[in-house]
N, C-alpha and C positions, 0 to 999 in steps of 0.2 A: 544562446545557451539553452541544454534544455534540461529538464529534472524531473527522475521521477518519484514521486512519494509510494512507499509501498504500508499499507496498515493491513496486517494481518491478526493479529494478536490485542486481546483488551476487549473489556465490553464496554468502559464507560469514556467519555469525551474526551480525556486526557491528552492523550496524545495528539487526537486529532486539532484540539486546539492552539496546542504548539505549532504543530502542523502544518495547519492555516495561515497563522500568523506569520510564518516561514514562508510559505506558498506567495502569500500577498505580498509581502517583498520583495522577492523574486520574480514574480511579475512586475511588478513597478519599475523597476529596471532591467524589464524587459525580455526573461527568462521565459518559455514555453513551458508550463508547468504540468505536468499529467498526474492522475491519482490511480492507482491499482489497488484492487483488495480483492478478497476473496469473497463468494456468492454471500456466505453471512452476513456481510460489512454494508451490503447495497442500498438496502433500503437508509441507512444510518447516514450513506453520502448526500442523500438530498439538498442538506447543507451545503453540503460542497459544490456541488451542483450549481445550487444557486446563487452563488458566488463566482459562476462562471466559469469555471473548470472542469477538463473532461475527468470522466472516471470508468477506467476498465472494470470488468466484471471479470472474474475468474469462477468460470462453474462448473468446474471437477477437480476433484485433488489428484497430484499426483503421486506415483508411489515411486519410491526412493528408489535415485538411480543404482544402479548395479553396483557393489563393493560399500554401498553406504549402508549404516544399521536400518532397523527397520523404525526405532526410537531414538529422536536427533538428540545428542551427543553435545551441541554445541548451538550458537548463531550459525555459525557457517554451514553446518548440518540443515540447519532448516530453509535457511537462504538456497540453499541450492539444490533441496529439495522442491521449494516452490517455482524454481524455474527463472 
């Protein structure tokens, strides 16, 4: 199985500690775990990092596809703005 975490949004631990602890589970039985985030979020993975897991970097945003606004409207708005 594989998963992946995506943290884009939040400045403070929050999330990512739920996260982890979801992460490390899912490894333990045995799940390939990946982490994705946006260029802001990078320095913040090191944690994550060191814990053994990869983590993409996303280092440009991009602009919303064709027919979508230009300010997300939704989750699904922004999920699939970020690709």
């Amino acid at each position: 199985m594989r998963i992946l975490i995506v943290w884009c949004h939040g400045g403070n631990w929050g999330h990512v500690s739920r996260q982890l602890a979801f992460a490390r589970h899912a490894a333990a039985i045995g799940a390939e775990v990946l982490w994705a985030v946006p260029a802001s979020k990078a320095r913040a993975m090191a944690a994550v990092r060191a814990r053994g897991f990869r983590v993409l970097v996303r280092t440009a945003d991009q602009a919303p596809p064709p027919g979508r606004p230009a300010t997300p409207r939704s989750y699904a708005d922004i999920l699939i703005r970020q690709g």
